[in-house]
C-alpha positions as CSV (number, residue, x, y, z in Angstrom):
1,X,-326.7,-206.1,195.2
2,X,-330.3,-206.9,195.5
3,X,-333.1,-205.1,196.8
4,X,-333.9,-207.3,199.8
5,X,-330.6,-206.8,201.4
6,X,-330.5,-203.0,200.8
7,X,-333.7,-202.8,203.0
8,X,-332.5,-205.0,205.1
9,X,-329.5,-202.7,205.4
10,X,-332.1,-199.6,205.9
11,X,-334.1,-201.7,208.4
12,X,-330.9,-202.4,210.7
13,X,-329.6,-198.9,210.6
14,X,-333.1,-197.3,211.3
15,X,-333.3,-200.1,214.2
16,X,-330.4,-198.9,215.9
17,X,-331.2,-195.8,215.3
18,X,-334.4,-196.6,217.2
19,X,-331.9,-198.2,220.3
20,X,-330.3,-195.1,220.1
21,X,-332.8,-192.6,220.6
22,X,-334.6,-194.9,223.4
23,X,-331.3,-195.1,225.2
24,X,-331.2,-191.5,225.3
25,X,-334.6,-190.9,226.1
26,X,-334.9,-193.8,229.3
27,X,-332.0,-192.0,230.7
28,X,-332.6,-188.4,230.1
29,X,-336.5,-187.9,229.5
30,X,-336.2,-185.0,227.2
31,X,-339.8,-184.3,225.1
32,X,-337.4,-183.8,221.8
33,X,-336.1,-187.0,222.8
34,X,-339.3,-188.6,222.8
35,X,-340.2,-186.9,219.7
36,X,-337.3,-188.6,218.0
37,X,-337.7,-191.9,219.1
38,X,-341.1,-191.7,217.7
39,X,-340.3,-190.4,214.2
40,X,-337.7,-193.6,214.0
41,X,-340.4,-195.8,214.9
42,X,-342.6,-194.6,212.6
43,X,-340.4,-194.9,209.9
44,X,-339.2,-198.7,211.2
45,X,-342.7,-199.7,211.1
46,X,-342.5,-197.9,207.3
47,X,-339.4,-199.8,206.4
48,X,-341.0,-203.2,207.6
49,X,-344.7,-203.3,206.7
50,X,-344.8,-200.8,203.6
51,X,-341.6,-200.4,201.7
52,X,-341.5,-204.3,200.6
53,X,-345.1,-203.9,198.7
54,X,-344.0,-200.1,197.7
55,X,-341.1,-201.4,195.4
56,X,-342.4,-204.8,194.4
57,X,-345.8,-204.0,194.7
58,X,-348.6,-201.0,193.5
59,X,-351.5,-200.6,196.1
60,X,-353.2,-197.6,196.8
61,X,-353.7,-198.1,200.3
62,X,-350.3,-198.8,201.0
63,X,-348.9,-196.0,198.6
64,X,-351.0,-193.4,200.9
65,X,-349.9,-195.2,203.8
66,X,-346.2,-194.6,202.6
67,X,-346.7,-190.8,202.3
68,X,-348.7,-190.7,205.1
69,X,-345.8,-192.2,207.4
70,X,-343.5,-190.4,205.5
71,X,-344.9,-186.6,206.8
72,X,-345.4,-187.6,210.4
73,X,-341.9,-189.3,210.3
74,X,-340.4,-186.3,208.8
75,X,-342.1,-183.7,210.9
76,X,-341.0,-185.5,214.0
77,X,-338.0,-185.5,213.6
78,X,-337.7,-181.6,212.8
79,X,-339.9,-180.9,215.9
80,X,-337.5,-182.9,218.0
81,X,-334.9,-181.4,216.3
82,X,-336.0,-177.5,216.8
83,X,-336.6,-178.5,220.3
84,X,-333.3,-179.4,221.0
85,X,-332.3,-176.4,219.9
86,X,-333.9,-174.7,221.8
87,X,-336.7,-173.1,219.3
88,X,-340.6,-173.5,218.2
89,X,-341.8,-175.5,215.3
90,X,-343.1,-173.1,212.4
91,X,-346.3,-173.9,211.9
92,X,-345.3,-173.7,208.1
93,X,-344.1,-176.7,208.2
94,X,-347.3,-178.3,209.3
95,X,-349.0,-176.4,206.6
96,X,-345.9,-177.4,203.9
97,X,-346.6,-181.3,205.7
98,X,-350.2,-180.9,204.8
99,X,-349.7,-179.7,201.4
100,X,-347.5,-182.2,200.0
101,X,-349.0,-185.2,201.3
102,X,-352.6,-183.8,199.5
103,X,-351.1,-183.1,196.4
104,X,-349.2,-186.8,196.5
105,X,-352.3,-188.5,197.8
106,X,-354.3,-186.6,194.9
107,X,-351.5,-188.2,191.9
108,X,-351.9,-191.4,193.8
109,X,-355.5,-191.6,192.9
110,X,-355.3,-190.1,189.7
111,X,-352.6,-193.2,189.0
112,X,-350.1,-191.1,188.2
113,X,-346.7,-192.6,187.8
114,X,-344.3,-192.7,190.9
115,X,-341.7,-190.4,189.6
116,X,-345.0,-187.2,189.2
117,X,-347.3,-187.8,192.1
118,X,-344.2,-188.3,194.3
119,X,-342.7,-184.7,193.8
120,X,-344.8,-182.8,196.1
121,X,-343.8,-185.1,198.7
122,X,-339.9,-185.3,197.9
123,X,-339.8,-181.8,197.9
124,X,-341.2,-181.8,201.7
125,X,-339.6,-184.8,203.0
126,X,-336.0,-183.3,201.3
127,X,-336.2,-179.7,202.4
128,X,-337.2,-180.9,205.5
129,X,-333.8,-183.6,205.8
130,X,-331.4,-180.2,204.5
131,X,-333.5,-177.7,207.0
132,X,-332.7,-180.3,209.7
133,X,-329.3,-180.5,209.1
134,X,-328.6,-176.5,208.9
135,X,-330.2,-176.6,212.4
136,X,-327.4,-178.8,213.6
137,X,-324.8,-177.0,212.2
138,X,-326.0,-174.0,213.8
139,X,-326.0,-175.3,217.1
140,X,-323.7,-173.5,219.5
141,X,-321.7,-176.5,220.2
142,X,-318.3,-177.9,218.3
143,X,-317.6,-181.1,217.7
144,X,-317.5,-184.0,215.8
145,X,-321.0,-185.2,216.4
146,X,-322.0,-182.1,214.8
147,X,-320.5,-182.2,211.9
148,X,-321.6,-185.4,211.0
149,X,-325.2,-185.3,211.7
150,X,-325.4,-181.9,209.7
151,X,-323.7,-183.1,206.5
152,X,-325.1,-186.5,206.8
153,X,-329.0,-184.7,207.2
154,X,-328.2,-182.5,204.0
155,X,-327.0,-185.2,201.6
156,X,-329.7,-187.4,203.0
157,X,-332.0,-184.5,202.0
158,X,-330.3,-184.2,198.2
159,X,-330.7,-187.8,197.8
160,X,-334.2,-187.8,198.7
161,X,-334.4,-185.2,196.0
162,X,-333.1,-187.4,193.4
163,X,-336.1,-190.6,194.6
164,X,-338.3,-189.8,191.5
165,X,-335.7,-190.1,188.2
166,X,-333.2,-193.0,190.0
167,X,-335.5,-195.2,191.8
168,X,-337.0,-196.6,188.4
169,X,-333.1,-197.4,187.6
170,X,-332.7,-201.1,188.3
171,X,-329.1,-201.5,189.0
172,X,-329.0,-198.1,191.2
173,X,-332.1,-199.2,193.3
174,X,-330.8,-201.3,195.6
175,X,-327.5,-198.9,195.9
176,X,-329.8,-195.6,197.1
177,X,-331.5,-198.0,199.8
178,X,-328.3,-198.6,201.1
179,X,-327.2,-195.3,200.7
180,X,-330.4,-193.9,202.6
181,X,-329.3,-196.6,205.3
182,X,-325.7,-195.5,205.6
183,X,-326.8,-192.3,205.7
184,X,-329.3,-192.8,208.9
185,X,-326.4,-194.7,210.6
186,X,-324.4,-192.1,210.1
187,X,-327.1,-189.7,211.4
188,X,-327.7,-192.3,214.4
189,X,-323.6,-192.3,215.8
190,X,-323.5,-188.6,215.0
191,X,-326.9,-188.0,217.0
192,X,-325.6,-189.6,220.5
193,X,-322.2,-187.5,219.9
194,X,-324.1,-184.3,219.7
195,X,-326.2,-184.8,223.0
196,X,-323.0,-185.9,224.8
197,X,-321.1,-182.7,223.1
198,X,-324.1,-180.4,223.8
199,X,-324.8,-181.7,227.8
200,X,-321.0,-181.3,227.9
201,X,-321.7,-177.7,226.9
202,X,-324.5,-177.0,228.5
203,X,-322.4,-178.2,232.1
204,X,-319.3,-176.2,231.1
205,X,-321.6,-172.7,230.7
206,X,-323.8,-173.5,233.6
207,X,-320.0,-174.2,235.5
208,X,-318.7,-170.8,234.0
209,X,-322.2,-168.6,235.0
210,X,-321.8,-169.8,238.5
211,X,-318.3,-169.0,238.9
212,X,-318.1,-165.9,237.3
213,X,-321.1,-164.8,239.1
214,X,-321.0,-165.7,242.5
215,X,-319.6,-164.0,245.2
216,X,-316.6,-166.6,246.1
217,X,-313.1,-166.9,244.1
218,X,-313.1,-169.9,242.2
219,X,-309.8,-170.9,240.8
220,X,-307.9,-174.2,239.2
221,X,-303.8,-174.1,239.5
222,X,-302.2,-175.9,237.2
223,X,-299.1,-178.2,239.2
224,X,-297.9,-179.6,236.1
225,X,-295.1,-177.6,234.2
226,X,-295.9,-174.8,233.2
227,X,-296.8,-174.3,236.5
228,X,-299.6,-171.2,237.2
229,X,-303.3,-170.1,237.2
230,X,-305.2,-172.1,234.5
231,X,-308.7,-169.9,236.3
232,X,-309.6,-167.3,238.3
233,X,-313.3,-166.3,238.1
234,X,-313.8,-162.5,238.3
235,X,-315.2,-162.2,241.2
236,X,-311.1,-161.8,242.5
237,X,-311.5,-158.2,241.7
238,X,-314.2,-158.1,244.9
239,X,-311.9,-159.8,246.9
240,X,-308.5,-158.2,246.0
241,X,-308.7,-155.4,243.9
242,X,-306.6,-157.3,241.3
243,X,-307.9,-158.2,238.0
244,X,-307.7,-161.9,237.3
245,X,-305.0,-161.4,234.9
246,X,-303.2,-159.5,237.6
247,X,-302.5,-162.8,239.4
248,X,-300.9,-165.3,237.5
249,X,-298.5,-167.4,240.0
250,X,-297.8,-168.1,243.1
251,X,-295.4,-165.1,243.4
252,X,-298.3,-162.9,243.1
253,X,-300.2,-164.4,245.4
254,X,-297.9,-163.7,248.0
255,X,-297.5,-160.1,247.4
256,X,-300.6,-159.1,248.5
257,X,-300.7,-162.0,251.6
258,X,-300.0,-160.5,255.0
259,X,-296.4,-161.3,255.4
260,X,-297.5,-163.3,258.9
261,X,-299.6,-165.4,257.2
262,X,-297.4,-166.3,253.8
263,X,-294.9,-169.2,255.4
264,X,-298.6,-170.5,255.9
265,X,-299.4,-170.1,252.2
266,X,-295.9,-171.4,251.2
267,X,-296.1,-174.6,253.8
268,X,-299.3,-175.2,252.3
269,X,-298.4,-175.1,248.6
270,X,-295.5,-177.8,249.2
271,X,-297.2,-180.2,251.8
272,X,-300.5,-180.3,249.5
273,X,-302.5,-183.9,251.0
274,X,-305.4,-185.4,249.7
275,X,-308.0,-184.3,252.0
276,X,-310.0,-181.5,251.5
277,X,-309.3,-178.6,254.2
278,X,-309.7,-175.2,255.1
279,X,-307.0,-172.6,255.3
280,X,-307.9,-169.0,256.6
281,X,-305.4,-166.5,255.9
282,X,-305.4,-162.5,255.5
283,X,-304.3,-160.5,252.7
284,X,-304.0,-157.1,251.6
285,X,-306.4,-155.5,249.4
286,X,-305.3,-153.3,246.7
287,X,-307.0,-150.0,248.8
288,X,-304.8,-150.6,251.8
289,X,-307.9,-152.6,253.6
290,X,-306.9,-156.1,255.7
291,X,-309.4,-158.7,254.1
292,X,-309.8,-162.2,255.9
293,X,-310.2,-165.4,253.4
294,X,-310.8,-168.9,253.8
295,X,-309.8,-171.5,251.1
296,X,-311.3,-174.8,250.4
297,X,-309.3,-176.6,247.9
298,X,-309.4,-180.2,246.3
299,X,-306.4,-182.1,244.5
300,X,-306.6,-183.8,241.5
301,X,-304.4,-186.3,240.0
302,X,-303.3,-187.1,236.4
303,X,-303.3,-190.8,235.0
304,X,-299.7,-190.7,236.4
305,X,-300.8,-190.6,240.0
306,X,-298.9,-187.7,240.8
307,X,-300.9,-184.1,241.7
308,X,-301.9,-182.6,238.4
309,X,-304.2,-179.8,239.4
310,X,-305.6,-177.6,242.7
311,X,-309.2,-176.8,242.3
312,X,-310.4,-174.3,245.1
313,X,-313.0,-171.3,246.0
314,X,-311.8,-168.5,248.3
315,X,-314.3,-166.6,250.2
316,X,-314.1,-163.4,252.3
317,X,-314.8,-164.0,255.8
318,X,-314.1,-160.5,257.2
319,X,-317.6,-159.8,258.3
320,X,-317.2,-163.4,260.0
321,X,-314.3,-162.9,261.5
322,X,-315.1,-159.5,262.9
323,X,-318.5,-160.8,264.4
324,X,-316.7,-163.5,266.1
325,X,-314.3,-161.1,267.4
326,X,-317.5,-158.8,268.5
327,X,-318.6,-161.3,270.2
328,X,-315.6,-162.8,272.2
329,X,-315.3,-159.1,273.0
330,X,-318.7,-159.0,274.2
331,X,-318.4,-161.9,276.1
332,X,-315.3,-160.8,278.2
333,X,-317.2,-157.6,278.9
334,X,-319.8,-159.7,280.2
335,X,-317.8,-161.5,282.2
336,X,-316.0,-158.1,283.6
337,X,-319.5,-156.7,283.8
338,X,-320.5,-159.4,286.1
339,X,-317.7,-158.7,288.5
340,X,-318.1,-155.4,288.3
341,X,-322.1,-155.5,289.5
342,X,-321.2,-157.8,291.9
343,X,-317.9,-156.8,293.5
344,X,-317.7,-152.9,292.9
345,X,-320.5,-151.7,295.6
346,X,-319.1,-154.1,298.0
347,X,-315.6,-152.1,297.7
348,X,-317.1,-148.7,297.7
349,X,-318.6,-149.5,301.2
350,X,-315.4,-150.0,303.4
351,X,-313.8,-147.2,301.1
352,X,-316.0,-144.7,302.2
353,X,-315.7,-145.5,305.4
354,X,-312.0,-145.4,305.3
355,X,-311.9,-141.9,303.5
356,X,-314.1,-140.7,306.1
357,X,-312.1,-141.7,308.8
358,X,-309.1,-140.3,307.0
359,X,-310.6,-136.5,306.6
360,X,-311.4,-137.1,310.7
361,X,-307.9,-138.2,311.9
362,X,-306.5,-135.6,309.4
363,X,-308.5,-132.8,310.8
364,X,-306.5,-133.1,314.1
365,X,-304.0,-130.9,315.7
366,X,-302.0,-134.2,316.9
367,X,-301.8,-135.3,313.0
368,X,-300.9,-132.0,311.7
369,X,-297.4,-133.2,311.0
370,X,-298.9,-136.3,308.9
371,X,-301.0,-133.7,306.6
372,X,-298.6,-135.0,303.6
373,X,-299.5,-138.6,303.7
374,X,-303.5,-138.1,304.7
375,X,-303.8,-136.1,301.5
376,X,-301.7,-138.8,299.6
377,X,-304.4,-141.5,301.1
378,X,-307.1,-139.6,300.2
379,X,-305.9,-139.3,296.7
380,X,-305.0,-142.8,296.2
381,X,-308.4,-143.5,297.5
382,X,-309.9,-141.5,294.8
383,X,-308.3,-142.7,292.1
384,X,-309.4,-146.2,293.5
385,X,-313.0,-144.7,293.6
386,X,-312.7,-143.3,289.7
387,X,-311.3,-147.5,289.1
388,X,-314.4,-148.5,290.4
389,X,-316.5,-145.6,288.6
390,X,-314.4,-147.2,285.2
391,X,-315.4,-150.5,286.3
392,X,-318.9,-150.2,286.7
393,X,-319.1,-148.8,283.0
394,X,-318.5,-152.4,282.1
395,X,-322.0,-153.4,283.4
396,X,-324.0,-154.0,280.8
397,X,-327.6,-153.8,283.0
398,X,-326.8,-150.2,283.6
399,X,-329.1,-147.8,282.7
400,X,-329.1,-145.6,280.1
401,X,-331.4,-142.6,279.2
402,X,-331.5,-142.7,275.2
403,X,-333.3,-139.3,273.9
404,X,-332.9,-138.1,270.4
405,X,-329.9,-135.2,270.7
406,X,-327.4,-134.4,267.8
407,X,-323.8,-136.0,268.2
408,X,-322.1,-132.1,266.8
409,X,-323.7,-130.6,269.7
410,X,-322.1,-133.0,272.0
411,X,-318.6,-132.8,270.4
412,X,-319.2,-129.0,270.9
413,X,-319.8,-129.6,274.1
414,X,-317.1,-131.0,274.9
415,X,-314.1,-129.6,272.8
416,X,-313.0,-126.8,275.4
417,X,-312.2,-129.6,277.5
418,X,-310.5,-131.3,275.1
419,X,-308.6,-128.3,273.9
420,X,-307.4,-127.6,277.2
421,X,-306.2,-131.1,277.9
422,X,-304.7,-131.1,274.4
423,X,-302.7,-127.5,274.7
424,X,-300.6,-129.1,277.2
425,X,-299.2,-131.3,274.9
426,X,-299.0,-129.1,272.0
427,X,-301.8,-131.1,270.1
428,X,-303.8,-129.1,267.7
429,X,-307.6,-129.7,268.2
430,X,-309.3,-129.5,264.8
431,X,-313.4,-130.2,264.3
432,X,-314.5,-130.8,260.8
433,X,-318.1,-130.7,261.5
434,X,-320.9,-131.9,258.6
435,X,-324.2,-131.2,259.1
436,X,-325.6,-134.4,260.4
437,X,-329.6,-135.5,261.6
438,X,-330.4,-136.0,264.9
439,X,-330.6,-139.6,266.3
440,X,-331.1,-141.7,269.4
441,X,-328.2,-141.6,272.3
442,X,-327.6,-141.0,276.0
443,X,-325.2,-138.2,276.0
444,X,-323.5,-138.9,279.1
445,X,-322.3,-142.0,277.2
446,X,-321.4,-140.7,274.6
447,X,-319.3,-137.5,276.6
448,X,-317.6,-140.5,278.4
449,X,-316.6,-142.3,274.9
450,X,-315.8,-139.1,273.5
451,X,-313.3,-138.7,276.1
452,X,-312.0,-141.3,276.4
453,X,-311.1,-141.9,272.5
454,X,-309.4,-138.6,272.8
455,X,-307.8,-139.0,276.1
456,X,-306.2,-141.9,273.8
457,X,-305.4,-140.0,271.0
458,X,-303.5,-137.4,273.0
459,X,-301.3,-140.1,274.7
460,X,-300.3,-141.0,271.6
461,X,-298.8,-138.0,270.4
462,X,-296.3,-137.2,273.0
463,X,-294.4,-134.7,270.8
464,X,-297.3,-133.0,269.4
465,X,-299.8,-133.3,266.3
466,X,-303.1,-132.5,265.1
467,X,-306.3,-134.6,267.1
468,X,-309.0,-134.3,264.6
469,X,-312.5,-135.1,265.3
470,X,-315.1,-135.2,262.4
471,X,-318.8,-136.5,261.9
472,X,-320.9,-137.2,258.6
473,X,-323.1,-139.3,257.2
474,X,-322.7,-142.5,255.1
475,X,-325.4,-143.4,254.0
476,X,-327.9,-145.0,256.6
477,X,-325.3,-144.2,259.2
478,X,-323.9,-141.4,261.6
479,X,-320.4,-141.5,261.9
480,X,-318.0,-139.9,264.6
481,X,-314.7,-140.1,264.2
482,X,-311.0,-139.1,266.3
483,X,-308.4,-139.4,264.5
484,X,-304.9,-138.6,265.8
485,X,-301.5,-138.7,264.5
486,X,-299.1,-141.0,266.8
487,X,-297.4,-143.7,265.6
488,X,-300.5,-146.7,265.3
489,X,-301.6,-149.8,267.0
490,X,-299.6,-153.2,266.6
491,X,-301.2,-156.1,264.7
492,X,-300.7,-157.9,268.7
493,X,-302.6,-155.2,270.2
494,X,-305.1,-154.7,267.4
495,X,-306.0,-158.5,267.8
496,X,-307.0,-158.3,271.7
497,X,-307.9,-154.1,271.4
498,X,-311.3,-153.7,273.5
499,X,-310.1,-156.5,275.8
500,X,-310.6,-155.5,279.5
501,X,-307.5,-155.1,281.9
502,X,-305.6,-155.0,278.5
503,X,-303.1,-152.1,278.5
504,X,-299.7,-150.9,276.7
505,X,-299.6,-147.7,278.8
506,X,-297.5,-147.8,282.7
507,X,-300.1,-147.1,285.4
508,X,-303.2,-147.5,283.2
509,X,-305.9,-149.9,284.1
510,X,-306.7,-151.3,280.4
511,X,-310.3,-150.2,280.8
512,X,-310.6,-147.3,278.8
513,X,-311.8,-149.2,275.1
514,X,-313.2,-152.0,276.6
515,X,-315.7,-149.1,278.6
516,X,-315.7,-147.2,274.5
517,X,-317.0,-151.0,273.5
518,X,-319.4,-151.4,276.5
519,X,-320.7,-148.2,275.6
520,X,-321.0,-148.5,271.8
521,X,-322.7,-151.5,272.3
522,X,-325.6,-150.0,274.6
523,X,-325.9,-147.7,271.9
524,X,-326.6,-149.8,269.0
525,X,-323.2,-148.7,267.7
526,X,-320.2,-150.3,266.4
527,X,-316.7,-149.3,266.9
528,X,-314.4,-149.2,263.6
529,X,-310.6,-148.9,264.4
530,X,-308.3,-148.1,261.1
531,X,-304.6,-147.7,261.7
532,X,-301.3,-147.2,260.1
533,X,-297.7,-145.1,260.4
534,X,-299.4,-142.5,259.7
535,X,-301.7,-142.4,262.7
536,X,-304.9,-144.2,263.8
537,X,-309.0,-143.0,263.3
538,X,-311.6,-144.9,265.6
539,X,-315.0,-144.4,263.9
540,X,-318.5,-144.5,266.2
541,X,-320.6,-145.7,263.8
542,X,-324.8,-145.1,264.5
543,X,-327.5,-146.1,262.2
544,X,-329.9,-143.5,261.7
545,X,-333.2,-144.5,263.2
């Protein structure tokens, strides 16, 4: 093999490794990028202009030239290559750069032979191809790429090492040319592998940071045999109480989906269509507590065609859910409260008339014999008027007188009425009491909620039981709550509870929450209804102001 076609051999592979780099850089624009492309320029421009009179030719000028070319080409490539990994150039290797081409430059002009002035420089331009390559292989990424640009850099730098004893070696001349060429060819391929293998990285950690950092459940279900969870970020312990591994199938999915929502979840899992969709649905939390999601899912198919995976994020939409349920409870109260300023006065009017014609006729010796059915009127007619009274609570224009008072002084207040309603029904009243600050209410309100929550919580302990009514703090909030011990509230009723003229009881007028909502609501307070067999607790919650 000759000489000429060894270069030539160098000068491709250093060309493409030129493409290469520019490829890279025109679509990515990364400074290491840059930094690389102009290292293999430098050393094209070597490999053309210099190397031809450097082995057939002995000129100063173009001997410096070569070690010239030689340290910016080398230190290049290492700054691009530190960059990439994320680190600093040493400014020892400017120094070591420096050092080497003086001492070179220095044998050059003292014409000493090749194989004595070029040591300083071999050393450099070798350590520098081996220190390259250990920074490759100790780049967080695996893969082929890799491997081959990190072995390829470190025998590239052993058989720089070697430049001074062989190079004077006629028949192995042309042979380490083309070696140095195969090498950088090598280097070239391997290069583009490691940028695709280390942006596929770099997308894969930035893809598992998110998930296992933000507040939704992101998961991938596997619909090819085995069938199951291939993902679930952490973030399912928020949402369920469940660890990730905790939830490995379909099967245990269900378990802890409210059993009116899991046909849904089952209908949905064997009718699975292309388009992306929404699918809210409620499930149990590990602590007892009913937690509203919404999925988002997208199907993936294999090279088959058929469904090969479920991609999807699950987020909890309680708060959502409860605000609009808030405010389509507000919104009927409005439209009660509307009525009721508009309508109610107009009743009282004729009623009061009519009562007081009643008391009149019923005052007379002529009626005596009706007494019975005048005092039935009259009290139907009250019971109309406390209606009305009820209805007017609705309004949500009336006026309130909002003074800073303690909420235990109120309960106080009012627990010898409560007891004595309560005795009748063998209820034990108990007050657990903490010592809570004073805050901003109107205590007539609040008397009225009170007793209407436990006017409740009697009525639903017909045989007896304990009505407890405690306050505390929690934080930035003031918290009342009855709790009684009857048998709970239905998931029907518990939907539409607060909704006016809505009533399980024979008789009643299905005001009484809606009024405890009204009233909450004037006060900048927020109703909280948890209930089971065992009983049901309705919290008034107040922020502390």
């Amino acid at each position: 093999m000759s000489i000429e076609t060894a270069v030539t051999t160098n000068m491709i592979a250093t060309l493409l490794m030129v493409f290469a780099y520019t490829y890279l850089y025109l679509q990515y624009r990364h400074a290491y990028l840059a930094k690389w492309v102009a290292a293999w320029g430098i050393y094209l421009v070597r490999v053309i202009w210099v190397d031809k009179y450097f082995f057939t030719q002995s000129f100063e000028v173009m001997e410096i030239l070569f070690l010239l070319l030689s340290s910016i080409y080398i230190l290049l490539v290492i700054a691009g290559t530190v960059e990439f990994a994320g680190k600093k150039l040493s400014k020892v290797w400017l120094i070591a750069a420096l050092c080497a081409f003086l001492l070179s430059s220095a044998g050059v002009f003292a014409h000493l032979p090749f194989r004595f002035y070029s040591i300083p420089d071999v050393i450099f331009v070798g350590s520098a191809y081996i220190a390259t390559g250990l920074v490759f292989w100790r780049l967080d990424i695996i893969g082929l790429g890799k491997l081959l640009v990190s072995v390829a850099f470190i025998l590239l730098g052993i058989h720089i090492y070697d430049m001074p004893f062989l190079l004077s070696v006629t028949w192995f001349e042309p042979w380490g040319v083309l070696i140095d060429g195969m090498l950088k060819f090598v280097i070239a391929f391997g290069i583009i592998l490691v940028f695709f293998e280390s942006t596929k990285y770099e997308l894969e950690k930035y893809y598992q940071l998110l998930a296992e950092n933000t507040v939704d459940v992101v998961y991938r279900y596997r619909l090819t045999w085995p069938l199951g969870f291939e993902y679930i970020s952490p973030a399912v312990k928020l949402l369920t109480g469940y660890e990730a591994g905790d939830l490995k199938s379909i099967r245990d999915i269900l378990r802890i989906i409210h059993p009116e929502d899991r046909r849904k979840i089952k209908g949905f899992f064997r009718s699975l269509s292309t388009n992306d969709g929404f699918v809210p649905f409620r499930l149990r939390h590990k602590n007892g507590e009913l937690v509203w999601a919404e999925q988002k899912y997208s199907l993936f198919f294999g090279q088959d065609g058929k469904p090969a995976s479920l991609d999807g994020i699950v987020r909890d939409v309680t708060k959502r859910v409860q605000l609009e349920q808030d405010v389509a409870r507000l919104d009927r109260l409005n439209i009660a409260g509307q009525m009721a300023a508009n309508l109610a006065h107009e009743v009282r009017n004729p009623l009061t008339t009519v009562r007081g014609y009643l008391q009149l006729m019923g005052s007379r010796k002529e009626f005596h014999h009706f007494k019975d059915q005048f005092f039935m009127l009259l009290e139907e007619l009250d019971r109309t008027n406390g209606i009305i009274t009820e209805y007017l609570s609705l309004s949500k224009d009336k006026l309130v007188d909002i003074k800073r008072r303690n909420i235990n002084d109120i309960v106080r207040a009012l627990h010898p009425l409560v007891q004595t309603a309560a005795v009748v029904s063998k209820i034990e009243v108990r007050l657990n009491l903490a010592k809570v600050p004073d805050i901003y209410l109107d205590d007539k309100e609040i008397k009225q909620l009170l007793l209407n929550l436990t006017r409740n919580a009697i009525e639903a302990m017909p045989d007896g039981g304990l009505l407890e009514i405690t306050t505390g703090v929690a934080g930035p909030e003031v918290i009342l709550t009855v709790r009684d011990q009857g048998p709970g509230i239905s998931q029907a009723i518990l939907r539409n509870l607060g909704k006016p003229f809505l009533t399980t009881k024979e008789g009643g007028t299905g005001l009484g929450l809606a009024i405890c909502y009204r009233i909450a609501n004037r006060q900048n307070a927020k109703l909280k209804i948890e209930t089971g067999q065992d009983g049901t607790a309705i919290s008034i919650v107040f922020r502390k102001q």
